[in-house]
C-alpha positions as CSV (number, residue, x, y, z in Angstrom):
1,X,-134.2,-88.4,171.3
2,X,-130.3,-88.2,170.5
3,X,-129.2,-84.8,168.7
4,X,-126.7,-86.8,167.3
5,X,-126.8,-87.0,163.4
6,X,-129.4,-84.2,163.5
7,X,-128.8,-80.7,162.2
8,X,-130.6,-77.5,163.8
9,X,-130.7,-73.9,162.8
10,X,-129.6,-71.8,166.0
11,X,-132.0,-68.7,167.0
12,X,-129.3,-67.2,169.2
13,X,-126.8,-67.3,166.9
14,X,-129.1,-67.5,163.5
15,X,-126.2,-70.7,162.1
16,X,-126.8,-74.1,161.6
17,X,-125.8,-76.6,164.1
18,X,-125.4,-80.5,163.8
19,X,-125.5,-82.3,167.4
20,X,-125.5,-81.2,170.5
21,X,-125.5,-77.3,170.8
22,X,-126.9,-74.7,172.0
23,X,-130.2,-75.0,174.2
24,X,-132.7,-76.7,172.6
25,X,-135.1,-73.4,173.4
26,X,-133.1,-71.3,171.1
27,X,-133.2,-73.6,168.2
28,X,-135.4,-75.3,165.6
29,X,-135.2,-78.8,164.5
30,X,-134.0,-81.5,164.7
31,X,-133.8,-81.7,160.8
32,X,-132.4,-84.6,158.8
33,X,-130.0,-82.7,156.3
34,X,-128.0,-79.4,157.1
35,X,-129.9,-77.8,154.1
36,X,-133.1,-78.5,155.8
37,X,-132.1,-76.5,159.1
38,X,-130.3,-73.5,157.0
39,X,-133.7,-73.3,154.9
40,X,-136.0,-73.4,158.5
41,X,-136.7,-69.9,159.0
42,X,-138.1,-69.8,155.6
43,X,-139.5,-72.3,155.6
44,X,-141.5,-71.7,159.0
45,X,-142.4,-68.0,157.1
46,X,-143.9,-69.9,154.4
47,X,-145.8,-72.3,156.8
48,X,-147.2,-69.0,158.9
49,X,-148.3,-67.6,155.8
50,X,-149.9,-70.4,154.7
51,X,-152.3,-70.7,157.8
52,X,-153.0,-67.0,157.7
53,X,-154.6,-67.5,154.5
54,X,-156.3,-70.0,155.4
55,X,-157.8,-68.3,158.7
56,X,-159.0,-65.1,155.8
C-alpha cells in the first residue's frame, strides 16, 4: 500500500504526518483524515481500556 493520501501520527516525533515519513515502525496509521491520526493515541487508550474491561 501507497502512503500517499494517508495521514499518520509519528511516535518519534509524537506529530502527525501525511505521506511518506518517518519509518513506518515509529508510527501509527495509515488513517484517512489528519484528525483521525492526531486523535490515535487516544483513541488506541480508549481501545486498550476497553479490552481490559472486558478481560475483568
Amino acid at each position: 500500500m501507497s502512503d500517499e493520501g494517508h495521514w499518520f501520527f509519528c511516535l518519534k516525533h509524537m506529530r502527525v504526518e501525511k505521506g511518506p515519513g518517518c519509518a513506518d515502525r515509529l508510527r501509527m496509521g495509515p488513517y484517512d483524515s489528519e484528525e483521525a491520526a492526531r486523535l490515535a493515541l487516544t483513541t488506541a487508550e480508549e481501545r486498550n481500556e476497553e479490552w481490559d474491561a472486558q478481560e475483568s
